[in-house]
C-alpha positions in Angstrom: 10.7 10.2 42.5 14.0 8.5 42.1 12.3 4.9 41.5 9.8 6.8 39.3 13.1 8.4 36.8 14.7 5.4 37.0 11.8 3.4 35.7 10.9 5.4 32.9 14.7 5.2 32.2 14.4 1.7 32.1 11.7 1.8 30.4 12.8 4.0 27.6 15.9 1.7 27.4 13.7 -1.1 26.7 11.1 0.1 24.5 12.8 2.6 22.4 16.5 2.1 22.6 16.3 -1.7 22.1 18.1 -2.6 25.2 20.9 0.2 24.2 21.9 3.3 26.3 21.2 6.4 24.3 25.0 6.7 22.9 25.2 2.6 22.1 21.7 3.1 19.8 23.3 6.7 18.6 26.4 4.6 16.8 24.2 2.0 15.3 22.4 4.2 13.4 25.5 5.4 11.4 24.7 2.7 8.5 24.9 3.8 4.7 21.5 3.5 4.7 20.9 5.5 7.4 23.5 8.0 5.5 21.3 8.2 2.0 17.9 8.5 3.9 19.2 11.6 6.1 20.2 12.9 3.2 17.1 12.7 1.0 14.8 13.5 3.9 17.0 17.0 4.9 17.1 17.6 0.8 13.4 17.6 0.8 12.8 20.0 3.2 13.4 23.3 1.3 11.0 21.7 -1.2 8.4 20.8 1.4 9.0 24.5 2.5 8.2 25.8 -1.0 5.2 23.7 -1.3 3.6 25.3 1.5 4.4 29.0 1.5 4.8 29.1 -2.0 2.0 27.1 -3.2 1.8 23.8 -5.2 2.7 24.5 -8.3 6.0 25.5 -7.5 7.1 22.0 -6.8 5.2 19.7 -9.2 3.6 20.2 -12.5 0.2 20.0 -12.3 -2.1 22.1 -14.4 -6.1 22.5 -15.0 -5.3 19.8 -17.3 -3.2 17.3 -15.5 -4.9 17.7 -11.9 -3.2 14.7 -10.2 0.9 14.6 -11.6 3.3 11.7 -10.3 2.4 12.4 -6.6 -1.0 11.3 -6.8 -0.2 8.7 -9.4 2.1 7.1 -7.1 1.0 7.5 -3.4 -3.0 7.0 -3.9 -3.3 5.3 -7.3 -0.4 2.5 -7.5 0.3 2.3 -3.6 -3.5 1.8 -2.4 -4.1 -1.8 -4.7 -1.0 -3.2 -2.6 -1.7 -2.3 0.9 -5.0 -4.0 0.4 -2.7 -7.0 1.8 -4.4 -6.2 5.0 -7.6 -7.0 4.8 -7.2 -10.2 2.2 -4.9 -11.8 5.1 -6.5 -11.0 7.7 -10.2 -11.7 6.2 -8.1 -15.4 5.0 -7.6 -15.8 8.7 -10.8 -14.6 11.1 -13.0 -14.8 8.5 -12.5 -18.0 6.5 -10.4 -19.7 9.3 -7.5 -20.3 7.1 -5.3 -20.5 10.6 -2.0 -20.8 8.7 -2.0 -17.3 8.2 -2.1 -16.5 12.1 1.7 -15.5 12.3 1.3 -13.1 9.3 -1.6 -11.4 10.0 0.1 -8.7 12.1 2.7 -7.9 9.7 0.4 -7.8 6.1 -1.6 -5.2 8.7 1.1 -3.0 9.8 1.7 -3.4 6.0 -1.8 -2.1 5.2 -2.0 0.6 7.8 1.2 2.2 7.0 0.7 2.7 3.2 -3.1 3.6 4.1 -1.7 6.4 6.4 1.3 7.3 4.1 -1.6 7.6 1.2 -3.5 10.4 3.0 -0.2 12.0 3.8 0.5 12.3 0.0 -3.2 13.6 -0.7 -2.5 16.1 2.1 0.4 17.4 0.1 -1.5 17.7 -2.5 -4.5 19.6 -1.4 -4.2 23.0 -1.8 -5.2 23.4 2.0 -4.4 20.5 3.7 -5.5 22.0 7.1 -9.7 22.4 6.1 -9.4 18.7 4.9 -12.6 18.7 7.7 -14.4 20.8 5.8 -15.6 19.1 2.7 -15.9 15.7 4.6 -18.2 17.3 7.8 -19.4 20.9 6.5 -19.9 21.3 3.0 -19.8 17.6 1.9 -21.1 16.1 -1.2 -21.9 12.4 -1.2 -23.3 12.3 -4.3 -18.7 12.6 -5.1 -17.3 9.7 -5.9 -14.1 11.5 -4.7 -15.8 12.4 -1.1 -16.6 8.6 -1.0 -13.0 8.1 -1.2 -12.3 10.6 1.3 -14.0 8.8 3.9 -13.0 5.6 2.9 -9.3 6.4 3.2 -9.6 7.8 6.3 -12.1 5.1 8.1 -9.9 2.3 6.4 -6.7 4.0 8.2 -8.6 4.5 11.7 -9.6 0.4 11.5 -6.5 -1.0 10.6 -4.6 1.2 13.4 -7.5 -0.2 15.6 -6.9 -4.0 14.4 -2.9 -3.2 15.3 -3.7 -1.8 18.6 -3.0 -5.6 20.1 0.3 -5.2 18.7 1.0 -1.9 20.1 -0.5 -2.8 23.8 1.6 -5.9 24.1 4.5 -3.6 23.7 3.4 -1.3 26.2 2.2 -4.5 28.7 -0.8 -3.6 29.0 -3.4 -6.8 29.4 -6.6 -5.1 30.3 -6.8 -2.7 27.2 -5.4 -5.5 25.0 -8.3 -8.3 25.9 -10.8 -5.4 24.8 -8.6 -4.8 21.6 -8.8 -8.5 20.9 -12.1 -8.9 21.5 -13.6 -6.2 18.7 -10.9 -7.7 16.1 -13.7 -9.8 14.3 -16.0 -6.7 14.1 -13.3 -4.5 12.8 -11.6 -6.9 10.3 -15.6 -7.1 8.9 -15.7 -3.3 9.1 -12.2 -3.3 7.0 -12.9 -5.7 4.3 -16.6 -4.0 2.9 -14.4 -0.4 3.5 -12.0 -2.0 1.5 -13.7 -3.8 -1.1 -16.1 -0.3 -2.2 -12.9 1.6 -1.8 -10.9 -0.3 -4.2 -13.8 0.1 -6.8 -14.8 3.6 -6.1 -11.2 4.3 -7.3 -12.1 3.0 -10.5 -15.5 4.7 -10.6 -13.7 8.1 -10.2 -12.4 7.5 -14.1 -16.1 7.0 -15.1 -16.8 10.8 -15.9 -13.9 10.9 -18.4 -14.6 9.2 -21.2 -13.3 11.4 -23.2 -10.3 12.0 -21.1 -8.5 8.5 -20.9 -8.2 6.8 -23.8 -10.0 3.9 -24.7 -8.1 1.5 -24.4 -7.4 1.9 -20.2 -11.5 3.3 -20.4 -13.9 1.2 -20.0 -17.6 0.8 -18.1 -16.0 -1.7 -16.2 -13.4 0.3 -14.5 -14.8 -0.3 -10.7 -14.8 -4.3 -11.4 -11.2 -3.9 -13.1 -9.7 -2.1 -10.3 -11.2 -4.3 -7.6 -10.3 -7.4 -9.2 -6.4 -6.1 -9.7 -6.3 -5.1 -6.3 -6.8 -8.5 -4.8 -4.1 -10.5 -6.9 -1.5 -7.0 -6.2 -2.6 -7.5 -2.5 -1.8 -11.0 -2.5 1.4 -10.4 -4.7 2.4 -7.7 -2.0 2.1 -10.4 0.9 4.0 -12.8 -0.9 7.3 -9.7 -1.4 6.5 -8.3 2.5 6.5 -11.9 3.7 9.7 -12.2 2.4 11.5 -9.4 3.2 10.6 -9.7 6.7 12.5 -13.1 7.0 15.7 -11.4 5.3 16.1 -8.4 6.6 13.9 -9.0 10.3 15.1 -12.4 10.8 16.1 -11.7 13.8 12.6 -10.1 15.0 10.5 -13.5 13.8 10.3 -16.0 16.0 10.5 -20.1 14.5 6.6 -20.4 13.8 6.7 -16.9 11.7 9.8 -18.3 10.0 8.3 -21.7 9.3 5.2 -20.5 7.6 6.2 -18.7 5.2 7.0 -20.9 2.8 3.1 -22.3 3.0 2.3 -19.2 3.3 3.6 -18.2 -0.3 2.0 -20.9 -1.6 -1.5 -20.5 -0.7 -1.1 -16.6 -1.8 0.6 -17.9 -4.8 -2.3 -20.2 -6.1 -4.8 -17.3 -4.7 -2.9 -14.6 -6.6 -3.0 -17.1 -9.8 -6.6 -17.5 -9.7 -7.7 -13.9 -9.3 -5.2 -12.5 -11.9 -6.6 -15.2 -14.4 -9.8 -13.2 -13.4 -8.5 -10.0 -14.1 -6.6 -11.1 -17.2 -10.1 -12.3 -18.6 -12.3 -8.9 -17.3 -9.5 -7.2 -19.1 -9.7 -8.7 -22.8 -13.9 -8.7 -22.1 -13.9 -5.2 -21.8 -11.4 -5.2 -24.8 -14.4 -7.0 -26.6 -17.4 -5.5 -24.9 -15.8 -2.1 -26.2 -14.9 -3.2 -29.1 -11.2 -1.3 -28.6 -8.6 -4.3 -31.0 -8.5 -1.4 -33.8 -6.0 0.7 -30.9 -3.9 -1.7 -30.5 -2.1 -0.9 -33.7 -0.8 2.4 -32.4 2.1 3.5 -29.5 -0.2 3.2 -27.3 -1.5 -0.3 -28.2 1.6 -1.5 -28.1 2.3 0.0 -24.3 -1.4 -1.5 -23.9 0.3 -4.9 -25.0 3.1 -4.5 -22.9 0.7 -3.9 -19.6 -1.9 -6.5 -20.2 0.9 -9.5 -22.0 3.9 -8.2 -20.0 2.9 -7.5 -16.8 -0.2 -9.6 -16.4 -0.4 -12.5 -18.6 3.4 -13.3 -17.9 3.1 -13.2 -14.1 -0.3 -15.4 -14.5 1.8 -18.0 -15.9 4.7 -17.8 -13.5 1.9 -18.2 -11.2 0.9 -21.2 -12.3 4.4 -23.1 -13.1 5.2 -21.9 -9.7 2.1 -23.9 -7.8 2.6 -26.7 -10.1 6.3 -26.7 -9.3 5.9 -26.2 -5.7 8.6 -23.3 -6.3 8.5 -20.1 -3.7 11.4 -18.4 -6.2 8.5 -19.0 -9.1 6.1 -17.6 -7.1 7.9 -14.6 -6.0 9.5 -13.5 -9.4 5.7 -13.8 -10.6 4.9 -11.6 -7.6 7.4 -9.0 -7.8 6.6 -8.9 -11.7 2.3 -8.5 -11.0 3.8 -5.8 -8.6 5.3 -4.0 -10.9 2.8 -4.5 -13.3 0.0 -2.8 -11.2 1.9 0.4 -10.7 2.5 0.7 -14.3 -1.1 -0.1 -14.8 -2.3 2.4 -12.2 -0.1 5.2 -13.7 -1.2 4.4 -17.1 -4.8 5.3 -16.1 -4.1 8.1 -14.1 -1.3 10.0 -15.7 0.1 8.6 -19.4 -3.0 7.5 -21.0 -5.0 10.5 -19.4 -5.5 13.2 -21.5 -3.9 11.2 -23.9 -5.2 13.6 -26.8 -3.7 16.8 -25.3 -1.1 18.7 -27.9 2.4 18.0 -26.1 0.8 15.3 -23.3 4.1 13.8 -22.3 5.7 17.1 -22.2 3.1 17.6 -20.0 3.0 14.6 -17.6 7.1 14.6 -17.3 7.4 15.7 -13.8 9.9 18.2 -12.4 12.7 17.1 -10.2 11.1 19.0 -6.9 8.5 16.0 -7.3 10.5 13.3 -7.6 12.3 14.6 -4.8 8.9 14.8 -2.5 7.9 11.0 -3.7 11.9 9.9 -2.7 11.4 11.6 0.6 7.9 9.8 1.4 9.2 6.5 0.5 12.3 7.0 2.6 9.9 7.7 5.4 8.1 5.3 4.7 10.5 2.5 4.9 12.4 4.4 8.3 8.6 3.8 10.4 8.0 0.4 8.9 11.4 -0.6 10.2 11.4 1.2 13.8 8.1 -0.8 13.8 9.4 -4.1 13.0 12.3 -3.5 15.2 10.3 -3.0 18.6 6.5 -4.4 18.4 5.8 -8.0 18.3 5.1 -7.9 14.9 6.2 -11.3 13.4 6.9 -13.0 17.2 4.5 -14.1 19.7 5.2 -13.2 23.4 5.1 -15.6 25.5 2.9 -13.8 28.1 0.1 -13.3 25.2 0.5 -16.6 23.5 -2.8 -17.7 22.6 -5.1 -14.7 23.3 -5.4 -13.4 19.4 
């Protein structure tokens, strides 16, 4: 019994204390950033609280006419084009064979996963009762819905990519059976993830469809599944590029020299992949301009936030793209990737909240969303960022161990 506590002792030392006793770890988590997120996270509980016993519209403003506010518009919409960085890695590695990306595929994963389960967390705030999410999905399903197809997508994509981390996670538990069976059904389940992936991205899209008369005409368009597909590979690739990076400043000390060493050829196969497919979207976007014959609205306010989007934020990171490959520059590259970033969020927004409804008496007095909101959204990135660096910080994320070095 003794040798039993003191293992697990050990072993909690190891694993979860990072080599600390319980009051050396305690100490080092007194940072300032450790300071803000405690605060934001214990601030959001009384408006969790509310949200549950009090109902949803006490916290955000959502009506019959605005059914998805800022929540929605940020954790499904804008999040979901980015953490398709999972799949378009890991398909560039066991699919295509492009083996420079072996030391990243783990990391653009966990990258995937998280903001895939983080996106059904913010759709389970939403729904009005979160617990009989199994109902519509098993019982009374419709799959005629384009909104049940994303239902299932969601939460099949999330099962897959936890699957395709489970190396990661049985390395740092040591255990080698279960982790040459994990290795083994990789191939299948990066397939399975890419065609979840690729309809998912699209159905998004397709969800905007049956409101013509809802979003206006310059964000509508018959095209929407292609548009939204197509942006989500060069945000995808544009997210890689930003993760990449912040893993080699801030988790230097958790990559080991072949992580470190390809990044930089890294960035640049992304960057030339991210310029290509955003020239792509860039010409979809002024064909459905054309197709629709929409130039007359770009003479109004919201032509000129159209402008903004589609010159701005998609024709100026295009570009950067470009001079960046040509220049052999990683800064180049990751200005134009931050900006395309950026750009997709806004864009993602625009079609789900500003330009929707655009018609409505008072519509930005009705999309402006109450503080209680913001203060849900600030909370879920917090917690958001807290697991994706307690991850980084134990599994071999963005390291190889020595005892599985070549098995994956």
């Amino acid at each position: 019994m003794s040798n039993q506590g003191t293992s697990f002792k050990d072993w909690m030392k190891d694993k979860l204390f990072m080599g600390k006793t319980p009051v050396e770890y305690s100490k080092t988590l007194v940072t300032p950033f450790n300071v803000v997120a405690a605060i934001i996270l214990l601030g959001s509980l009384p408006v969790f609280w509310m949200r549950y016993t009090q109902g949803l519209s006490t916290v955000i403003h959502a009506n019959s006419e605005y059914p998805w506010g800022l929540l929605l518009s940020w954790g499904i919409f804008a999040g979901e084009p980015l953490f398709a960085c999972g799949f378009i890695v890991a398909a560039a590695y066991y699919l295509f064979g492009m083996k420079e990306f072996k030391p990243f595929v783990r990391l653009a994963v966990l990258g995937g996963m998280l903001g895939y389960i983080f996106a059904a967390s913010y759709l389970l705030i939403d729904l009005g009762r979160p617990w009989r999410i199994y109902y519509p999905m098993l019982i009374n399903y419709g799959p005629a819905s384009v909104l049940f197809v994303v239902a299932w997508h969601v939460s099949l994509y999330c099962t897959v990519q936890l699957l395709e981390f489970s190396p990661a996670i049985l390395e740092w538990l040591g255990s080698k059976r279960l982790h040459k069976w994990a290795v083994k059904l990789t191939v299948g389940l990066i397939i399975g993830g890419v065609i979840l992936s690729t309809v998912h991205q699209s159905a998004l899209g397709a969800m905007y469809l049956a409101t013509p008369g809802k979003l206006h005409p310059l964000w509508y368009s018959s095209m929407l599944p292609l548009l939204f597909f197509s942006s989500a590979i060069y945000a995808a690739m544009s997210f890689a590029v930003i993760l990449a990076q912040f893993a080699v400043r801030y988790f230097s000390e958790r990559c080991d020299r072949e992580f470190i060493e390809a990044v930089p050829t890294m960035t640049k196969i992304l960057g030339k992949g991210a310029a290509l497919s955003i020239f792509v979207y860039f010409a979809l976007k002024i064909l459905a301009l054309a197709q629709d014959g929409r130039w007359g609205y770009l003479m109004t306010g919201y032509g000129y936030w159209y402008l903004v989007e589609l010159l701005g934020l998609v024709a100026m990171p295009m570009v950067l793209f470009i001079i960046g490959v040509k220049m052999d520059s990683l800064k180049v590259i990751r200005v134009a990737s931050l900006i395309a970033v950026v750009g997709i969020l806004i864009n993602r927004v625009n079609v789900n909240l500003i330009a929707f409804n655009w018609n409505q008496p008072n519509h930005f007095a009705g999309i402006i969303p109450p503080w209680s909101e913001v203060h849900m959204i600030a909370a879920m990135v917090t917690l958001h960022i807290i697991v994706f660096r307690w991850i980084m910080n134990r599994f071999p994320v963005t390291q190889e161990l020595p005892q599985y070095r070549g098995t994956h």
